[in-house]
ZAMARGU-4260 file (C-alpha; in steps of 0.2 Angstrom, whole numbers, plus 5000, padded with zeros to 4 digits):
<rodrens>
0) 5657/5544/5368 | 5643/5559/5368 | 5652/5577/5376 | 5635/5581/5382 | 5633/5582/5402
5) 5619/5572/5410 | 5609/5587/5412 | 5608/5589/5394 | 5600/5573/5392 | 5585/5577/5401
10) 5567/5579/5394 | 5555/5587/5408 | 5540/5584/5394 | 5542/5566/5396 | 5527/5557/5405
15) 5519/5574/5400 | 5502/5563/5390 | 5495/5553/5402 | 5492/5535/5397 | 5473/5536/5406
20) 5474/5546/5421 | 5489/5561/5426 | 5504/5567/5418 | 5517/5574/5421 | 5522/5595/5421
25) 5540/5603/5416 | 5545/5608/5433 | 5559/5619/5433 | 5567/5620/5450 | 5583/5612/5460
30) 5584/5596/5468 | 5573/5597/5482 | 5572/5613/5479 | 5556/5624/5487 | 5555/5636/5471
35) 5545/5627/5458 | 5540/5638/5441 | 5528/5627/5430 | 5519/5632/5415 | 5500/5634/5417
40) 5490/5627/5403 | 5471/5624/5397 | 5462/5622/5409 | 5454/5606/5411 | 5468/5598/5398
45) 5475/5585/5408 | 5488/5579/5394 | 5498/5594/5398 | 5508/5593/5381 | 5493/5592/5370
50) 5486/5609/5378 | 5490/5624/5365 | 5488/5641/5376 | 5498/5646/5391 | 5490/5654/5404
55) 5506/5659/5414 | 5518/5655/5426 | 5516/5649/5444 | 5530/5653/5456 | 5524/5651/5478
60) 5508/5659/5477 | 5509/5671/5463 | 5505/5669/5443 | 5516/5679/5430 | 5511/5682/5414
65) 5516/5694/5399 | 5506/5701/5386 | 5503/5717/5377 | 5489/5728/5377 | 5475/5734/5387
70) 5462/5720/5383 | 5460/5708/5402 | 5452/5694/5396 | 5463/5687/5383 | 5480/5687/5390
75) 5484/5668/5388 | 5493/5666/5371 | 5497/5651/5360 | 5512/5642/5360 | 5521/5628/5349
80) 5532/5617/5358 | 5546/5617/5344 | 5549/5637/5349 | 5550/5630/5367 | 5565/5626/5378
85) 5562/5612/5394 | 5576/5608/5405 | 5579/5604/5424 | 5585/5623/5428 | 5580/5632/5411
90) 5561/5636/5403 | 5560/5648/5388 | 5545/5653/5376 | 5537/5663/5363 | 5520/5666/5366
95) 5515/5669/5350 | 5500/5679/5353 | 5510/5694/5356 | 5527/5688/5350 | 5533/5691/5368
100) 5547/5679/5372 | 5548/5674/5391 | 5563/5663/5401 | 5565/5659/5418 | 5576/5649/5428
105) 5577/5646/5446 | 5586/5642/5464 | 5582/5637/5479 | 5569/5649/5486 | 5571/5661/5471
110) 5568/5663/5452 | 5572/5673/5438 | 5562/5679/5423 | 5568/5687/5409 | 5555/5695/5397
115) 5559/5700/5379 | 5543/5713/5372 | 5542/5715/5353 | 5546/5733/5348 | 5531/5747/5350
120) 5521/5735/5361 | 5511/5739/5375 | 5521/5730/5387 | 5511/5724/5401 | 5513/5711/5415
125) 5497/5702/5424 | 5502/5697/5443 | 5489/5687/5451 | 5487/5678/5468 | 5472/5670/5476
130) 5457/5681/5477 | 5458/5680/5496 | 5477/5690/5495 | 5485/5705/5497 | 5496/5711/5485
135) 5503/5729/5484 | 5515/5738/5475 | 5525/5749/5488 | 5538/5756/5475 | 5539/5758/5455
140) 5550/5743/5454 | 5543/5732/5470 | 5528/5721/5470 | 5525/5710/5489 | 5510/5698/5489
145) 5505/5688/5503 | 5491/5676/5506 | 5487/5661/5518 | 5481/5641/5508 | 5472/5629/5524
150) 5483/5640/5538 | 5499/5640/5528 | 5506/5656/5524 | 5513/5662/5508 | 5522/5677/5503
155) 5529/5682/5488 | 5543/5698/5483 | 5546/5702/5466 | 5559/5716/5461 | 5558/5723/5441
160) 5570/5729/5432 | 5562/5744/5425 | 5548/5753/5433 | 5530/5752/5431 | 5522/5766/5424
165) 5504/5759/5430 | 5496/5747/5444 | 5479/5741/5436 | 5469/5732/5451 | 5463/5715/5442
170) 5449/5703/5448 | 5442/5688/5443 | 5431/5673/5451 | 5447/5666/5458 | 5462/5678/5458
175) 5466/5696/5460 | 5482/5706/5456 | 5487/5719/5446 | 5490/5722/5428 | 5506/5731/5426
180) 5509/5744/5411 | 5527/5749/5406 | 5530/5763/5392 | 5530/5760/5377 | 5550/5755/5370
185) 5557/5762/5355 | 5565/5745/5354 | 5563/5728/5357 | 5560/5729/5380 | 5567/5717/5390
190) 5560/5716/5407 | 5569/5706/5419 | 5561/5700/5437 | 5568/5693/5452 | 5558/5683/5464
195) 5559/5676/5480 | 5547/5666/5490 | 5543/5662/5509 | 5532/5653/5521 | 5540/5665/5536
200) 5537/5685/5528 | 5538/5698/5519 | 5557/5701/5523 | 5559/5684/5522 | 5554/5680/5505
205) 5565/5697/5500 | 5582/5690/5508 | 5580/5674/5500 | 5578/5682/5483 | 5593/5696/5488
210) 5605/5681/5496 | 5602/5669/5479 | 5601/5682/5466 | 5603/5699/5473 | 5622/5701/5465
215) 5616/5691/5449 | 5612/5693/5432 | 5599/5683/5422 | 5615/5670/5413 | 5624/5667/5428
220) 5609/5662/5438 | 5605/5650/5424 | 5623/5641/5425 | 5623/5641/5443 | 5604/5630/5443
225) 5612/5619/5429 | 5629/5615/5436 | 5621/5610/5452 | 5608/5598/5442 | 5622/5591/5433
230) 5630/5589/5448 | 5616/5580/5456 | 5614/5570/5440 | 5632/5564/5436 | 5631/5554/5455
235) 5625/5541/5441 | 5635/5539/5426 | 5632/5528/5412 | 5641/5523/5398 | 5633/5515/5381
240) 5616/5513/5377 | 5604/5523/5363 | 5605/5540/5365 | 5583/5538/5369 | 5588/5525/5384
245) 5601/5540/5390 | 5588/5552/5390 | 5574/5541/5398 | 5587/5538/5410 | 5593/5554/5415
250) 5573/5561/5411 | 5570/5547/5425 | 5584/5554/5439 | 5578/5571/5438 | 5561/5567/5443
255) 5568/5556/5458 | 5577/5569/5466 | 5564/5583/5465 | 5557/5577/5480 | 5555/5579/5494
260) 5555/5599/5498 | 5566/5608/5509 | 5557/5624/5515 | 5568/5628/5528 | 5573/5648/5529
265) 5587/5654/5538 | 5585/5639/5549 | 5568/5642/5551 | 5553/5635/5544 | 5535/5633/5545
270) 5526/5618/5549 | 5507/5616/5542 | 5505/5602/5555 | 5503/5613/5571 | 5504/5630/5558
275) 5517/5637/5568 | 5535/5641/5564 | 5548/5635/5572 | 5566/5633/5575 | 5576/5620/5564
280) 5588/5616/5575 | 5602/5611/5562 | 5591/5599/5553 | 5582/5604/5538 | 5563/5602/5536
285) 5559/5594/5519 | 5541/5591/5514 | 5530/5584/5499 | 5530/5565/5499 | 5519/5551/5497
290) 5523/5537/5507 | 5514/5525/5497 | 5521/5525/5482 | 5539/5532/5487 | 5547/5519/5501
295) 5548/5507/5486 | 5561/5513/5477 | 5561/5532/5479 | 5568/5533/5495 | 5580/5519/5490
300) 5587/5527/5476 | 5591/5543/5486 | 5598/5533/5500 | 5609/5527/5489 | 5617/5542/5481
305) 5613/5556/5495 | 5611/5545/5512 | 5612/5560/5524 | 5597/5568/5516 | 5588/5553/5519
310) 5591/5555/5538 | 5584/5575/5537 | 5570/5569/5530 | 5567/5555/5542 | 5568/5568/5557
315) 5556/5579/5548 | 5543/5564/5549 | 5548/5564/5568 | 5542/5581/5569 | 5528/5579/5561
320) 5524/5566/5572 | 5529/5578/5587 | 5517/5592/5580 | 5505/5582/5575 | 5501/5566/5586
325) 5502/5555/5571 | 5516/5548/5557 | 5509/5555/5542 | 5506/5546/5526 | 5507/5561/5513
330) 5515/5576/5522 | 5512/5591/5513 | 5514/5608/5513 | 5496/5610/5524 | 5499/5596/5532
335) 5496/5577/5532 | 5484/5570/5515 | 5472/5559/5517 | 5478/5546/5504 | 5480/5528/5502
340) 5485/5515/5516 | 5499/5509/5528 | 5511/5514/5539 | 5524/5516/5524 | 5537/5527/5539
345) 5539/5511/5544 | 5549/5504/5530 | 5556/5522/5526 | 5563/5520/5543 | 5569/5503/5544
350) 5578/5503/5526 | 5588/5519/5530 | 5594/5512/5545 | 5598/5493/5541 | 5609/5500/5527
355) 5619/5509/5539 | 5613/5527/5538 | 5607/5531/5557 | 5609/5549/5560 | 5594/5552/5566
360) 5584/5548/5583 | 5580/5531/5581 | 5572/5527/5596 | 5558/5544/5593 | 5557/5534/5575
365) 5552/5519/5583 | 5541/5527/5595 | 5531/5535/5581 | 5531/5520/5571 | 5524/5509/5583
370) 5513/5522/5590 | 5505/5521/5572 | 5506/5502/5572 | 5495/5499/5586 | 5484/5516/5590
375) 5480/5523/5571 | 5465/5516/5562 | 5470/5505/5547 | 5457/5512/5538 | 5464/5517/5519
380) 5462/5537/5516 | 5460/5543/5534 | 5472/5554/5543 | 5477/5541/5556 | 5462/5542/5570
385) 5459/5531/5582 | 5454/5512/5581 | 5439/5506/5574 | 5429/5491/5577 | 5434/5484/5559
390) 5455/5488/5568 | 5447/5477/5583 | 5444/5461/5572 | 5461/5464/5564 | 5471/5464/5582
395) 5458/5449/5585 | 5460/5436/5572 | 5475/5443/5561 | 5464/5452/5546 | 5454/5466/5541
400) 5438/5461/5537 | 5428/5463/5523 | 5408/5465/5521 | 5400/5450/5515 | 5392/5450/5498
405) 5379/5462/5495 | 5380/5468/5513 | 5377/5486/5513 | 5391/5495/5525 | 5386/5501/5543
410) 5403/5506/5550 | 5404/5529/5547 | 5422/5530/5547 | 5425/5518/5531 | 5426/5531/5516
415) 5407/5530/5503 | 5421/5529/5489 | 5437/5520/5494 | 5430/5507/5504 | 5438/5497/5516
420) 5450/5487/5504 | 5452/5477/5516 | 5463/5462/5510 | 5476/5478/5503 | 5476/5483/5521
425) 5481/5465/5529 | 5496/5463/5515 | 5504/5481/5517 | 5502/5482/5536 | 5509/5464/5538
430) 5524/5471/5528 | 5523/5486/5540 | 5525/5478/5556 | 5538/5465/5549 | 5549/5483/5546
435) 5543/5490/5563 | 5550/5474/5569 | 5566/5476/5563 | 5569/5491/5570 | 5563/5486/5586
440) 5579/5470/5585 | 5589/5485/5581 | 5585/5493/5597 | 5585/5475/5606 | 5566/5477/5610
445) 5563/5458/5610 | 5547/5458/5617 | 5543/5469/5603 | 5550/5460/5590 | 5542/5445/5592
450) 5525/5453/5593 | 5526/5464/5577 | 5536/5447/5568 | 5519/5437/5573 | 5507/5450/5565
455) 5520/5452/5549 | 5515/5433/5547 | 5494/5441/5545 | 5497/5438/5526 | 5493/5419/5528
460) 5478/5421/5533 | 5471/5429/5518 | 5478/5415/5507 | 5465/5403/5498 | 5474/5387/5493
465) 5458/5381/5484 | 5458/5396/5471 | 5477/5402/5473 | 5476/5419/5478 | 5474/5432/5493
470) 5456/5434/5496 | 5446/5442/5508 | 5435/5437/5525 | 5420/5443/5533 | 5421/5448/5551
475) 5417/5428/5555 | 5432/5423/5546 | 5421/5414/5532 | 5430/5418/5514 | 5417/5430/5503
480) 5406/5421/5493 | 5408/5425/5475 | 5423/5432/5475 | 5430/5434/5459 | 5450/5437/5459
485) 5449/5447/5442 | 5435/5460/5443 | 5428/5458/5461 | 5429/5472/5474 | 5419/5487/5461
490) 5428/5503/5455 | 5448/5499/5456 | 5444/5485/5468 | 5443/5495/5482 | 5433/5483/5494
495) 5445/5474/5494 | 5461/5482/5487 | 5469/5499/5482 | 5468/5501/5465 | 5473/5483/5458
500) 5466/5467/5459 | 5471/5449/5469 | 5483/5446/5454 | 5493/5460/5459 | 5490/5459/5477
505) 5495/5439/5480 | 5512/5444/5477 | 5512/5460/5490 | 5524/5452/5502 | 5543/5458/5500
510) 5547/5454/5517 | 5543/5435/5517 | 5543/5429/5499 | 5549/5412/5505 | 5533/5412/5516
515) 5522/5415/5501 | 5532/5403/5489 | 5525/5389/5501 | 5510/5393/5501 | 5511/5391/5483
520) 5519/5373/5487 | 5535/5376/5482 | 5544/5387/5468 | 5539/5378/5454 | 5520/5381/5455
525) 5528/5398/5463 | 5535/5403/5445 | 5520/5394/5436 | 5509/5407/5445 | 5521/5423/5440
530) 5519/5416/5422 | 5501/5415/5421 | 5502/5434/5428 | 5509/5440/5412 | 5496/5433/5401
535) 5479/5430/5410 | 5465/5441/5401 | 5453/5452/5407 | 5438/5444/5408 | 5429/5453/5397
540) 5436/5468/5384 | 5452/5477/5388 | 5442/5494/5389 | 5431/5487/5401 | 5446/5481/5413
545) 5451/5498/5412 | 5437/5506/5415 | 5436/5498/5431 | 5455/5497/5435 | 5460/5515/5429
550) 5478/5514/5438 | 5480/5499/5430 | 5489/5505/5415 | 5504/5494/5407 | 5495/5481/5406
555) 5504/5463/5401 | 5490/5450/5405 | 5488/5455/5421 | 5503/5464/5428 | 5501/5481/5428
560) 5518/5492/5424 | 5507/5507/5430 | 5503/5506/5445 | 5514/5503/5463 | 5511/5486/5470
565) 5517/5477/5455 | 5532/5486/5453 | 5544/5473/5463 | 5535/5458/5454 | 5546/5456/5440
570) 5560/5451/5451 | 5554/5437/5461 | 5557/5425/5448 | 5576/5427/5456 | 5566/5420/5472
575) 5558/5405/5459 | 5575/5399/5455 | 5573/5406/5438 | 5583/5423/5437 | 5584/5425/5417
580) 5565/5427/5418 | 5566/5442/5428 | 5581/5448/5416 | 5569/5446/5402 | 5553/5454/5411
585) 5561/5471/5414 | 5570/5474/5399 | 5554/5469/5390 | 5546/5482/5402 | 5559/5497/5400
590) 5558/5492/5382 | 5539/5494/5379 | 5531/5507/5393 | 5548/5519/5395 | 5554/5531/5385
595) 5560/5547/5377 | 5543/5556/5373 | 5526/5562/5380 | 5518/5546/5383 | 5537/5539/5389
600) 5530/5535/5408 | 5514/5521/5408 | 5505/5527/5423 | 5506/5540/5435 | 5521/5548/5441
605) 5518/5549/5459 | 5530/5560/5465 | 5545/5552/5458 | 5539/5532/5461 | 5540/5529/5441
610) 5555/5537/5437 | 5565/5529/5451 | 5560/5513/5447 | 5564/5515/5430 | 5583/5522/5436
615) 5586/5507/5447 | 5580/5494/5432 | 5590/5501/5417 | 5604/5501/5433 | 5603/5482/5433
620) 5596/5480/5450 | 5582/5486/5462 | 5576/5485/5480 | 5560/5470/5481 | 5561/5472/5498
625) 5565/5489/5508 | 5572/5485/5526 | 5582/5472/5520 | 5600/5478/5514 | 5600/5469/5499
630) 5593/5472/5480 | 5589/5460/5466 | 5598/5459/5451 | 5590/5461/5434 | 5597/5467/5417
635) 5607/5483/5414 | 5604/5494/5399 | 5622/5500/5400 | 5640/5494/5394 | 5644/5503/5411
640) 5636/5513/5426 | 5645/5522/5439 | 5637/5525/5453 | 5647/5540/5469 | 5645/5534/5484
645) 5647/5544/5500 | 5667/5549/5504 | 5673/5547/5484 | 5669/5530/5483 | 5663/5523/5468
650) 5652/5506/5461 | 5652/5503/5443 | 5643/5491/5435 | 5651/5485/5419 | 5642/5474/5405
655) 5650/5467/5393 | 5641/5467/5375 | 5626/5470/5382 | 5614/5477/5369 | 5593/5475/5365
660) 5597/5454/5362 | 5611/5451/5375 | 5600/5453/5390 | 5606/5438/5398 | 5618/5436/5411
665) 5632/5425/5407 | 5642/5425/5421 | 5649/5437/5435 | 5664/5442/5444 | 5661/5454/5459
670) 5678/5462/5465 | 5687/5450/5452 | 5678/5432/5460 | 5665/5422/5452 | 5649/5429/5457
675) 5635/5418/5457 | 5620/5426/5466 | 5605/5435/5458 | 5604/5447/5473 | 5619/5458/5480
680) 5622/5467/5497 | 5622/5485/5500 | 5636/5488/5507 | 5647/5478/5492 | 5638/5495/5482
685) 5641/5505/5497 | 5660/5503/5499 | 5663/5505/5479 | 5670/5490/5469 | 5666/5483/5451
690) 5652/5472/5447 | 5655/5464/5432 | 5643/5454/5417 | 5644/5445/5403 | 5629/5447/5393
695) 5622/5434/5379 | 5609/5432/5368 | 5602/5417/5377 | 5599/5413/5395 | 5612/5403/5406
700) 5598/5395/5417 | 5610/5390/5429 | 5618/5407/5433 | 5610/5418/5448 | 5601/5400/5458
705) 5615/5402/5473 | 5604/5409/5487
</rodrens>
C-alpha cells in the first residue's frame, strides 16, 4: 500500500486544457475557504497550462508580483511547469525571467508568501488593485488597499518582512498600485508577506491575518493548510486502483469541497444581496455556487461526508432570499448571477432534509421555495422577476411555450441570445415542483402537495410518442413544425434547451423515471432508446455538431460526458432492468474522459459539478435523483472505499478482484445478507456497515433487477 496521504495525491493542474470551452485554475486555498491565491496567466489563454508568462498572484482584491529592476512594463516572466509546485495548500515557482523563486500557501482569510531574490538583484514588488482603489503605504513594512466590485467591498492588509526602501505609484488602463523597491542584498533576499483579506475593514482584514498567521512562520503555515486538506480528504479513503485513478480521484474531492465560500468574519459578514453587513447569528454565511450544475451531485457529495455544512449553506440561501426577495440561482459574492434555469434550492432543500439533515428552518425554506415556484419568471437567465405572459400559458396548460417556426420573438424579457429554451424549462421545473412537493408532505402541507405533484407530472405533455422524444409546443399547444430532435433549436439549442439537445433532455426526469419509461411503452423500448443514445451520429460532421453544441464535449453518440443534464443518464439502465449496462457505461466513461493530466476533465468544471460526479462513480454509486434518499449503484474502481460518516461511523465499500476487466457485479452482501438491488438507501451508508462485491469479467444479468 502507498505511505502517501490523500493530499499528496492531488493534481490542481488537472482539467487545466479545456476540451472546447473553460479550464480549470490551481486554486490554492482551504475547503470552503474565502482566501483563494491563483496564478495569473496570458491573457486571453484560456488553456491556462499551455500559457508560458505569469503575470502575478491574485489574492481578495490585490495582485502580487516579483521582479527585479526598474523597467514597469515587463514584469511578467516565463515559467516551466517542471520548476513548478501545485497542491491543495502549497504553490511554488521560479520565474525565470529574473530567477526570482516565489511560494505561498494559504488559510482561511489569509495567505502567505515567501520570496527568494537572486543575489545583487534589484529587488522589487509590484502591488496592484483595481484602478478605482486606494492603496497606501502607512509604514515601511505595511501596505492597506481597499476598493469596492458592483457595491461589494474589498479590503486587503499586507505586512513585509523587511522594509521598503521606496513606494513607486504604478498605473495602468486597469490597475493602480505601487512598485516597491528593497535595497539591494549582498545575498540571496528573502522577502516574506503576510496577508489578510476582508469584506468588513481595514482592521478586519488585519485581525484575520494577525489571528491566522500573526504568531507564525512561513513552514508552519504551510503544514497547518495541508494537514486540514488531508483531513478533509481522508473523509474518503480508498484502497487499490492505479496510482492515475487515485490521483484523478483525490484531484476530483478537492475540487468538490472548495465550494461554496464561507466569508464570515468574526461572525460578521457582508451580503452583496442588500450590500449591507450584518450579524451572523451563529450560522456561517457561505457564498459562490451554481445551483444548476451543483444540486446534482455536488451538494450530494458534501451531504454526505460534511451534513452540517450543508444546513449553513441552506440558511445562507434563506437570507439571501430574506435580503433579497428572491431564491437565488447563482449567489455570488455581488449577489445573485443571472445564469441558466430553474429553481435548483428546491432540490438542494429537499435532499438535505429527506436524508435526515434538518437543522435549519425548514418552513422559511419552504416559504422561499414556493415563493419562487409560483411568483419568479421561468425565464432561463433572468434574476427571478416577476411572471410573464410566456409563465401564464405555463400555469395554463402545463408548458412553456415555444415560438413557432420562423416566428420572429415579440416577448422583451426573453434574452436576444439564450432564448426561451422553453422545453429545458418544462423538464427542470417539473422536477422542481416534484422537490417542492416533497418538502411540503414533510411539513403536512397537503393541499400543497398535491398541487406541486400535479405540475411535476408537466413532463408528459412535452412528450411526442410519434418521434420518441420531448419536443416543444407553441402557445396553442400544436407540436413545432420541423422540429428536428438532433440540431433543431440554433446555437446550443437554446429555443428549446439549455445547452443540449432532445436526446439529452428526454431523459431529464429523475423524479418520475417510471413515468417516462411508460411513455416509452415499457422498459424494453426504454433500454432500446438508452442504447441508441450512445451511438446516434450527428447529423452532419462532428465539428459541425460542436460547433453548435460547444458544451457538448464527451461525446459517445449522443450522450454528452460534458455537460450537466446527462450526467445521471448512465444509471437508468438500473431502472431498464439491465444494471450491468450502467456498470459498463461509467467505467467506460471514467476510463475515456477522466484523468490524471491537463485535459483529465471533458467539459467544464462548473464549480466542482465534474469532479463530484467523478468522486461518487469511481465510489460505485451516485444520486440520479436528489430528494430521494436513495443512490444508484454502478461500478467501483477500488478494491475498497471508506467512507466517515458523521459521529465516527464508517461505510466501506469492498470489491473483491475488481480491476479494468472485472467491472461486473457478481453478487452482493450488504451487512453480511445477500443484496440483491442495484440502488441502496442512504441511511444503510449513513449508519456505517460494509457493502460488499464480487466483481467478474462478465455480466451476471440477473443480479441488481430486484426493485
Amino acid at each position: 500500500m502507498s505511505s502517501r496521504k490523500p493530499v499528496d495525491y492531488v493534481n490542481p493542474y488537472i482539467g487545466s486544457i479545456g476540451h472546447l470551452l473553460t479550464s480549470t485554475s490551481p486554486i490554492v486555498s482551504l475547503p470552503h475557504g474565502m482566501a483563494q491565491v491563483i496564478p495569473m496567466t496570458n491573457p486571453g489563454v484560456t488553456d491556462r497550462y499551455l500559457a508560458d508568462r505569469l503575470h502575478g498572484f491574485h489574492i481578495g482584491c490585490a495582485i502580487l508580483m516579483p521582479y527585479i529592476g526598474n523597467g514597469r512594463s515587463e514584469y511578467a516572466s516565463a515559467y516551466d511547469h517542471d520548476l513548478e509546485t501545485a497542491t491543495p495548500y502549497f504553490y511554488s515557482v521560479l520565474l525565470e525571467d529574473s530567477d526570482i523563486h516565489i511560494e505561498y500557501t494559504a488559510l482561511n482569510r489569509s495567505a502567505y508568501f515567501r520570496i527568494v531574490y537572486p543575489e545583487h538583484s534589484a529587488a522589487r514588488l509590484l502591488v496592484q488593485l483595481p484602478k478605482e482603489s486606494e492603496l497606501t503605504a502607512p509604514a515601511g513594512r505595511i501596505l492597506a488597499g481597499q476598493t469596492t466590485i458592483q457595491g461589494v467591498p474589498y479590503y486587503v492588509h499586507i505586512e513585509l518582512s523587511s522594509a521598503f526602501s521606496e513606494a513607486e505609484p504604478w498605473l495602468n488602463e486597469s490597475n493602480r498600485g505601487f512598485a516597491l523597491g528593497f535595497a539591494n542584498a549582498t545575498k540571496a533576499a528573502v522577502l516574506e508577506l503576510k496577508v489578510g483579506i476582508s469584506h468588513l475593514g481595514f482592521e478586519q482584514a488585519h485581525r484575520n491575518m494577525e489571528r491566522e498567521l500573526g504568531a507564525i512562520g512561513f513552514e508552519e503555515a504551510k503544514d497547518k493548510a495541508r494537514a486540514i486538506w488531508n483531513e478533509a480528504l481522508s473523509r474518503i479513503e480508498v484502497e487499490g486502483g492505479s496510482e492515475s485513478q487515485r490521483t484523478t480521484f483525490y484531484s476530483a474531492l478537492y475540487r468538490s469541497l472548495l465550494p461554496m465560500m464561507n466569508i464570515t468574519e468574526d461572525g460578521k459578514y457582508f451580503s452583496g444581496f442588500d450590500r449591507a453587513e450584518h450579524e451572523a447569528a451563529g450560522h456561517d454565511y457561505y457564498t459562490m455556487d451554481n445551483l444548476w450544475d451543483s444540486y446534482r451531485c455536488l451538494h450530494p457529495l458534501q451531504l454526505l461526508l460534511e451534513p452540517e455544512r450543508q444546513s449553513e449553506m441552506i440558511s445562507s440561501y434563506l437570507r439571501m432570499f430574506e435580503q433579497s426577495g428572491w431564491l437565488p440561482q447563482f449567489p455570488g459574492l455581488h449577489g445573485d448571477r443571472p445564469y441558466m434555469t430553474g429553481n435548483h434550492a428546491a432540490a438542494f432543500f429537499a435532499d438535505t432534509l429527506c436524508k435526515g439533515e434538518h437543522n435549519f428552518n425548514v418552513e422559511k425554506a419552504y416559504e422561499a421555495v414556493r415563493h419562487n415556484a409560483t411568483k419568479a419568471t421561468m425565464l432561463p437567465w433572468t434574476n427571478n422577476g416577476p411572471l410573464t405572459e410566456l409563465d401564464l400559458v405555463y400555469a395554463e396548460k402545463g408548458f412553456f411555450p415555444a415560438l413557432a417556426k420562423d416566428e420572429i420573438e415579440t416577448v422583451a424579457e426573453v434574452d436576444g441570445f439564450e432564448r426561451r429554451q422553453a422545453v429545458s424549462v418544462t423538464l427542470e421545473h417539473a422536477y422542481d415542483d416534484w422537490c417542492v412537493a416533497q418538502l411540503a408532505k414533510a411539513l403536512h402541507k397537503e393541499e400543497d402537495y398535491v398541487y406541486f405533484m400535479n405540475r411535476a407530472s408537466n413532463y408528459k405533455n412535452l412528450f411526442d410518442k410519434k418521434i420518441g422524444f420531448m419536443a416543444p409546443k407553441t402557445a396553442d399547444g400544436e407540436w413545432v413544425e420541423g422540429y428536428d430532435p438532433k440540431r433543431g433549436g440554433g446555437q446550443g439549442g437554446r429555443d428549446f434547451y439549455a445547452e443540449c439537445n432532445a436526446w439529452i433532455y428526454t431523459f431529464h426526469v429523475q423524479h418520475d423515471i417510471e413515468g417516462l419509461i411508460g411513455l416509452f411503452g415499457g422498459s424494453h423500448e426504454f433500454g432500446k432508446k438508452l442504447d441508441a443514445l450512445f451511438v446516434e451520429q450527428y447529423g452532419g460532421s462532428k465539428y459541425e455538431f460542436l460547433n453548435q453544441f460547444p458544451d457538448s464535449t464527451g461525446l459517445m453518440g449522443q450522450f454528452c460526458m460534458g455537460n450537466e443534464p446527462a450526467f445521471h443518464i448512465p444509471y437508468l439502465y438500473n431502472y431498464a432492468g439491465t444494471p450491468w449496462k450502467t456498470q459498463r457505461k461509467v467505467r467506460e466513461m471514467m476510463k475515456l474522459w477522466f484523468n490524471d493530466g491537463p485535459l483529465g476533465i471533458c467539459g467544464d468544471e462548473d464549480n466542482g459539478a465534474m469532479s463530484s460526479w467523478y468522486v461518487f462513480s469511481a465510489m460505485g454509486f451516485y444520486p440520479v435523483c436528489p430528494g430521494k434518499p436513495v443512490y444508484d449503484i454502478g461500478s467501483p474502481l477500488f478494491n475498497e472505499v471508506r467512507i466517515r460518516q458523521q459521529g465516527g461511523k464508517t461505510f466501506t465499500i469492498r470489491a473483491a478482484d475488481v480491476s479494468d476487466v472485472n467491472k461486473y457485479i457478481q453478487t452482493a452482501r450488504l451487512n453480511g445478507k445477500t443484496y440483491d438491488y442495484a440502488r441502496i438507501r442512504h441511511e444503510d451508508i449513513a449508519n456505517g456497515g460494509l457493502l460488499e462485491l464480487q466483481m467478474g469479467p462478465r455480466p451476471n444479468k440477473g443480479w441488481g433487477g430486484t426493485v
